[in-house]
N, C-alpha and C positions, 0 to 999 in steps of 0.2 A: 659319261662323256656323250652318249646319244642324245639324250635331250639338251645339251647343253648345245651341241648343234644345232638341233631341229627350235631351239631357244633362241638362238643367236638368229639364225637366217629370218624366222619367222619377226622377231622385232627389229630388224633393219628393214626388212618391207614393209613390213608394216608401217615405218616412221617415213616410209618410200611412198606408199598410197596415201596418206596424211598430208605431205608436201604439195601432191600434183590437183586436186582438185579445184584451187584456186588460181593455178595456173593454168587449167585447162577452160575455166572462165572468162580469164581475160585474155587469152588467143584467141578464143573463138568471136568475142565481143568488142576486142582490135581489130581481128581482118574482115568481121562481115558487120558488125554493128548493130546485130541481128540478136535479140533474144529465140525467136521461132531455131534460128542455126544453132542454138545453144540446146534448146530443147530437142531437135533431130539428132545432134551427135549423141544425147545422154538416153536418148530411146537407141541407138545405134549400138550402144552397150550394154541397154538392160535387156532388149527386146529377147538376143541371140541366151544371155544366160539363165531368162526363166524358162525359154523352151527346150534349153539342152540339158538342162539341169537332172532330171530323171536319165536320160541316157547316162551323161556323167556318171551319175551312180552306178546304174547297170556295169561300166566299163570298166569304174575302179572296183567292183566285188568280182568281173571276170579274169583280168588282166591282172599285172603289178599295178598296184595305185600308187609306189615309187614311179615306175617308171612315167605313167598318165602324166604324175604333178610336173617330174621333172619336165616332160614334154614341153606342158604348159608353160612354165616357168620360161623356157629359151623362149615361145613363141611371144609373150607376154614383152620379153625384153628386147626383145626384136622389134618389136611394132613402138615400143616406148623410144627407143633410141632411133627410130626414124623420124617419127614426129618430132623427137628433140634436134634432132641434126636439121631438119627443117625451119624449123625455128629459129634456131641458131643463125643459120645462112641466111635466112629472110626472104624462104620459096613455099612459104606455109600455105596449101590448098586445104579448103577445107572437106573436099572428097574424102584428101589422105587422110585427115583427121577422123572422116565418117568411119571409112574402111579400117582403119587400127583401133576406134572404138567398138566396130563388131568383133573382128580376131581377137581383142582381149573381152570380150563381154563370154565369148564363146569358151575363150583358153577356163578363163574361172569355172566354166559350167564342169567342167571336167575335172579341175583340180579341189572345187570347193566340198567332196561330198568325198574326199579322200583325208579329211583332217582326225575324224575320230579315229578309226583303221590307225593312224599312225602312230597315235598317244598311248593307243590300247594294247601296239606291240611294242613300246617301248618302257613301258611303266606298268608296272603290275596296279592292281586294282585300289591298293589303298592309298596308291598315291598318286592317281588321278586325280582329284581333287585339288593340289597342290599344285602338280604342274597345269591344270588347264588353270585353273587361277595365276600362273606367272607367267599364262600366254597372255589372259584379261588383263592383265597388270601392263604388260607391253604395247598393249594397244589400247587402252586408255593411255599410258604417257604418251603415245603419238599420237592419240586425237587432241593433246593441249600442247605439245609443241610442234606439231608438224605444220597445222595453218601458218604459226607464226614463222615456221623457216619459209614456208612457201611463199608467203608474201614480203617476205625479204628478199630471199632467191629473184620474185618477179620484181620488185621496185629497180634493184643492185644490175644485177647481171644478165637480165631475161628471162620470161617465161620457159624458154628452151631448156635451159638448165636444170628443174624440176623435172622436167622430163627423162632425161641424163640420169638423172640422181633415182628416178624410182626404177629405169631399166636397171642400174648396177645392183641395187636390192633384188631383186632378180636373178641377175645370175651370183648372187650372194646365198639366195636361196636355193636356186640348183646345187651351187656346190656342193652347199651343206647337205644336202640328201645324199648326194652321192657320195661324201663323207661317211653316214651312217650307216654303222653295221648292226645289223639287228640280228638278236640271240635265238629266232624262229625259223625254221624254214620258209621257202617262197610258196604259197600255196595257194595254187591256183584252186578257186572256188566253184562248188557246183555247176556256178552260174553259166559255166565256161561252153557249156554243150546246151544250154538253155535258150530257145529264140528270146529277140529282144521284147517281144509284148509279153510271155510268160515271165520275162525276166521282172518286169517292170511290176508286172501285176504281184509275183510274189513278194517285192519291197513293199507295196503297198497293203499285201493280206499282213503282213509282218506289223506294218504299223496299226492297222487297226486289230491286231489281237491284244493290243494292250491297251486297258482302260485307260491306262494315269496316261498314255501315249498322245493317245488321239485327242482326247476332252483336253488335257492343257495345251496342244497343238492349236485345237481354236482359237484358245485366251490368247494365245500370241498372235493366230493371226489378226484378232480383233485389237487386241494395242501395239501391233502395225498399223493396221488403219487408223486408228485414233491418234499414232504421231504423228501419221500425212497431214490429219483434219491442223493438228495444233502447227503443223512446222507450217502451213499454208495458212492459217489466220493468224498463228502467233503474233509475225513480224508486220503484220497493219495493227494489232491491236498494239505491241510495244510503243512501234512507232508514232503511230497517232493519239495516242488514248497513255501513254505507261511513261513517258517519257523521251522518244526519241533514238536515233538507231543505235547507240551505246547503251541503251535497257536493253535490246535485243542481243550484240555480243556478247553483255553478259551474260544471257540468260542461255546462249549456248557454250559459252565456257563453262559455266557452273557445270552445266550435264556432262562437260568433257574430263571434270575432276570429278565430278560424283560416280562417273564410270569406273575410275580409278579407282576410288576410294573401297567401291563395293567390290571391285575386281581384290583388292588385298582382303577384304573380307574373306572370301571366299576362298583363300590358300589354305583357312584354316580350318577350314572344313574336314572333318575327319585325323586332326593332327591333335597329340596328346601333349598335356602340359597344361597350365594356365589358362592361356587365350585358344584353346582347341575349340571347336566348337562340335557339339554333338551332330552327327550324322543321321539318325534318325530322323522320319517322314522329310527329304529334302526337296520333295518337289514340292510339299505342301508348301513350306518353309518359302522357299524360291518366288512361288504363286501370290503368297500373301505381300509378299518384296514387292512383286510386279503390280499390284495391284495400286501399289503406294502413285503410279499415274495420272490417278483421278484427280490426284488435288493439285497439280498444273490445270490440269484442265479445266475444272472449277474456279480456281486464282484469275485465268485468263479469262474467263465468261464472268468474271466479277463485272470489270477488271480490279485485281487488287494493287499496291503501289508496287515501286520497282523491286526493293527489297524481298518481299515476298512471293514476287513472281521469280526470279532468282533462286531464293533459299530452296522453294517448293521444287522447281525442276530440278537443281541439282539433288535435292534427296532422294525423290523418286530415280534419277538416274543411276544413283546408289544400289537402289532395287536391280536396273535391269543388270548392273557391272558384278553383283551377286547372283542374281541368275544364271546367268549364260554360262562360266565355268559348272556351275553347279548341277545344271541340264545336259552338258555335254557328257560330265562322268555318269551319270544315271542313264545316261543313252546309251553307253560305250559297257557299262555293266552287264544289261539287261537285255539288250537287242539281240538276237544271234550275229554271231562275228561273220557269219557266210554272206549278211543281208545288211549287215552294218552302213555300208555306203550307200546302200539303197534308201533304206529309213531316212539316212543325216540329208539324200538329195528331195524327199519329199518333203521333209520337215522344213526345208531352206525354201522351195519352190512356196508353199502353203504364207509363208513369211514371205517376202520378196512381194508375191503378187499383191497381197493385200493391200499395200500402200500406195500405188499407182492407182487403187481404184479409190485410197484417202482423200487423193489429190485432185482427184475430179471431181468426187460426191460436197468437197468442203466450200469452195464457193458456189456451189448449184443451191445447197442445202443453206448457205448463210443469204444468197438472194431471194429463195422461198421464205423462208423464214424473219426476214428484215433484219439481218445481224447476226452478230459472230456467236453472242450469246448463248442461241439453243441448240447449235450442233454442238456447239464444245461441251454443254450440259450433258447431249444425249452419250457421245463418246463418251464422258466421266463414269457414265450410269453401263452401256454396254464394258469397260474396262472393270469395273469393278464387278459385277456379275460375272463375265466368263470367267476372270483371274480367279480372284475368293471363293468364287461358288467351286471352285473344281474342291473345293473342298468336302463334296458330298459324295464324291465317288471313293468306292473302295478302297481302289491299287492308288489313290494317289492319299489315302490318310495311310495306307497301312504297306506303300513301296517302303524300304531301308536300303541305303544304299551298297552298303558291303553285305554279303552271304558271311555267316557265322563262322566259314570257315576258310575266311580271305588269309592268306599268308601274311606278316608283319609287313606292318607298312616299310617303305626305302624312300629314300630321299630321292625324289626323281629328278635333283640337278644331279646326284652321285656318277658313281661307277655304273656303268650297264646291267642292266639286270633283267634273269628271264624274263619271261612273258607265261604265264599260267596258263592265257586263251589261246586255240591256237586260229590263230589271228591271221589274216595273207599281209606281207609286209607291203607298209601306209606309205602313204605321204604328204605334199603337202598342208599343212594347217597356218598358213599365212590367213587365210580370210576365212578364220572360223565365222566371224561376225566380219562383215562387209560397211562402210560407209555409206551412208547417201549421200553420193556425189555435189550436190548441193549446198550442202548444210554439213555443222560440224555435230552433229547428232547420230549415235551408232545404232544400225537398224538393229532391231533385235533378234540374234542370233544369224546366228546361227551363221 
């Protein structure tokens, strides 16, 4: 019954943050007319939750990380459901919109680095796997229907309404934590008597004691950067050179089902029977997924026709909807559970920043260069080294993701069940993996 909660809240928000990003496009580009206004509000959001992001963590391994998410969660729905009631009435300033874009950039920074903690007390070890792949499964179906509701939502009834609809996800999400009873004690963590820079520095020695940690930690943030470079030239090359702007919706739909598709990949990772799939080396496993990247990027520095540009991203998108459950239970295994939130906020921050600086390097790097061509080349060739190549290190050919001595798997929609680690009781895991506001492409990870 716990996960079925922390199941249920997590994909109604999630089909909640799917909905409003289209809608927060065309308010902002109705009442100011302004692209630059469109780009201040989306730095007004990002800006607050890469800098707070390491705190976050610090606060969810000091405190309850229930308590942190739930915080967030009221503050999140609070700023949503003003912006929508403004909307609504037709007194939409876009200050207010700047201002509720920092308080939620801020709230996430705090609740996003509280999602491992919570799987890891509510699901014993072997069956990680299974539920972080039914969180990916949830959020891949609302990265392919939710654009579509949102842009009905704005056509129909108003952009306001999206709004509305992602605060009640929200406090749909609160509930549900405050619904869940977890079979561990509240345990306040070391960290609790530790200043915040020792705090921050011990998450950080934590992740770099682990080989397979830090070295695929790069690969990700470097194919962050290389889907800034692709999501910023993609849409002139579809449009000019592929086809036209329907080669482009394709070709982020596809990614939004190949998310999917890999996301149910990945349930069966560690489960017995038929279609189980072996758990052994799974970050290798994961890495060599991720690495499948390269060949959009390559398609699009062809250019190849539409069809192909298409097939390619959505398979590689495949890749990352199999990673990311896959990465979170190998995190959630191996990290110590004291520093757990710390790890999952520097791993998020490492990811995050890297693509903001995609987005700047990719048309500097196509005007030096004369064309889209040899950056999208170089990203194909940097993607496919960090990724694949982590294959030369130790801990990440010879990590396994269960200890020989994991207790029998449980179905982690089932009945509650201990917790082996002793874990401080989690929370929020709505935005294990975040959207780029932008675009219908899901940043990776994390």
């Amino acid at each position: 019954m716990n996960f079925r909660l922390i199941w249920l809240g997590y994909s109604l928000s999630a089909f909640g943050d799917a909905v409003v990003p289209a809608a927060l496009a065309l308010a902002v580009i109705q009442a100011t007319g302004s692209a630059s206004a469109l780009a201040l509000v989306l730095a007004c959001g990002s800006v607050p939750r890469l800098v707070l992001l390491p705190i976050g963590g610090v606060l969810a391994d000091r405190w309850s990380p229930r308590t942190v998410a739930i915080v967030a969660d009221v503050a999140r729905a609070a700023v949503q459901i003003w912006i929508g009631v403004e909307l609504v009435a037709g007194t939409f300033r876009l200050t207010d919109i700047a201002v509720a874009a920092a308080v939620s950039g801020a709230a996430a920074a705090f609740a996003l680095p509280t999602g491992g903690p919570l799987v890891s007390a509510t699901v014993p070890p072997e069956g990680r796997p299974r539920a972080n792949g039914l969180l990916g499964v949830s959020r891949g179906a609302a990265g392919v229907l939710g654009p579509a509701v949102g842009g009905t939502l704005v056509l129909t009834v108003g952009s306001g309404w999206a709004f509305v609809v992602d605060a009640g996800t929200f406090v749909v999400s609160a509930i549900a934590l405050a619904l869940v009873r977890l079979h561990v004690p509240v345990a306040r963590a070391a960290a609790a008597v530790v200043p915040m820079r020792r705090a921050l520095a011990e998450g950080w020695r934590e992740l770099g004691r682990h080989d397979w940690l830090w070295t695929t930690l790069i690969g990700h943030g470097i194919w962050n950067l290389s889907a800034a470079v692709l999501m910023t030239l993609g849409p002139l090359i579809a449009v000019h050179r592929a086809g036209g702007e329907a080669v482009w919706v394709a070709v982020t739909q596809a990614g939004a089902i190949g998310i999917l598709a890999g996301s149910v990949l990945a349930t069966r990772v560690g489960a017995t029977g038929r279609f189980g799939i072996n758990p052994r080396r799974p970050v290798l496993w994961a890495n060599l997924a991720l690495s499948a990247f390269s060949v959009p990027l390559l398609l699009f520095a062809v250019p190849a026709s539409a069809p192909w540009l298409v097939a390619g991203y959505g398979l590689s998108m495949a890749g990352l909807g199999f990673l990311n459950p896959v990465w979170v239970s190998v995190v959630q295994q191996h990290v110590a559970p004291d520093r757990l939130a710390r790890v999952n906020s520097w791993d998020m921050l490492i990811s995050y920043s890297a693509m903001p600086l995609g987005y700047a390097l990719a048309p500097l790097a196509a005007t030096q260069f004369g064309g889209e061509a040899v950056p999208l080349v170089i990203a194909a060739i940097l993607v496919a080294v960090s990724t694949a190549g982590t294959a030369v290190v130790p801990g990440v050919r010879n990590l396994t993701l269960f200890p020989k001595t994991s207790a029998p798997a449980a179905d982690p929609t089932g009945a509650p069940t201990e917790s082996p680690d002793p874990v401080p009781v989690a929370a929020d895991v709505r935005h294990l993996t975040t959207p780029d506001p932008t675009t219908a492409q899901r940043t990776l990870r994390h």
